[in-house]
C-alpha positions as CSV (number, residue, x, y, z in Angstrom):
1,X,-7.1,4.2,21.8
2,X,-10.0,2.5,20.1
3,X,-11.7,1.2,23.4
4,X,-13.8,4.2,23.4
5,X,-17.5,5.2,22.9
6,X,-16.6,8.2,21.2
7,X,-17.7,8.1,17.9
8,X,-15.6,11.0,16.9
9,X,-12.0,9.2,18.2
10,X,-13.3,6.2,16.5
11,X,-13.9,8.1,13.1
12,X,-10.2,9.5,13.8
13,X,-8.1,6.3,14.0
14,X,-10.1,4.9,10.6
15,X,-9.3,7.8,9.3
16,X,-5.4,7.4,10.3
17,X,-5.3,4.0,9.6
18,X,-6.2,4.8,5.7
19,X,-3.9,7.2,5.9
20,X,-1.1,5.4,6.9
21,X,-2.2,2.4,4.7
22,X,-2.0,5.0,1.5
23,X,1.1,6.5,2.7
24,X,2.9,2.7,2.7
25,X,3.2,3.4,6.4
26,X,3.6,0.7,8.8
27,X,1.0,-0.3,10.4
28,X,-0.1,-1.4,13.8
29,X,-2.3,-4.9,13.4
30,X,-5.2,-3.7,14.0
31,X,-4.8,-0.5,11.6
32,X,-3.9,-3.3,9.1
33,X,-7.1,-4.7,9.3
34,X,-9.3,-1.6,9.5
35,X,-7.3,-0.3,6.1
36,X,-7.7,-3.9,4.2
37,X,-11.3,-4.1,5.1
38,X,-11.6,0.0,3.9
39,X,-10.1,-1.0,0.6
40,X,-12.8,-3.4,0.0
41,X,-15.1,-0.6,0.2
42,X,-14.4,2.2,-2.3
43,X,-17.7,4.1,-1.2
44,X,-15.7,5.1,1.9
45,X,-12.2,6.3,0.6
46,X,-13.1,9.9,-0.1
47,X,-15.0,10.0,3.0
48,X,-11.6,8.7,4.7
49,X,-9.5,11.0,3.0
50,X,-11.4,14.1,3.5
């Protein structure tokens, strides 16, 4: 799924990683890293969210 060049699918599975990270869902490894990365960055959670 995120071997694409589809910047909308991309946006998509950040977007359901935080998700998931915000909902104490588990996550896959790699949506683990994507969320704790995202949490360093505050700017980018209401754009997540939204």
């Amino acid at each position: 799924m995120l071997f694409t060049e589809d910047r909308n699918q991309l946006r998509g599975f950040y977007c359901q990683a935080w998700k998931k990270y915000r909902n104490n869902a588990i996550l896959q490894p790699l949506e683990q890293q994507i969320a704790n990365i995202v949490s360093l960055h505050p700017e980018y959670h209401m754009l997540l969210e939204n």
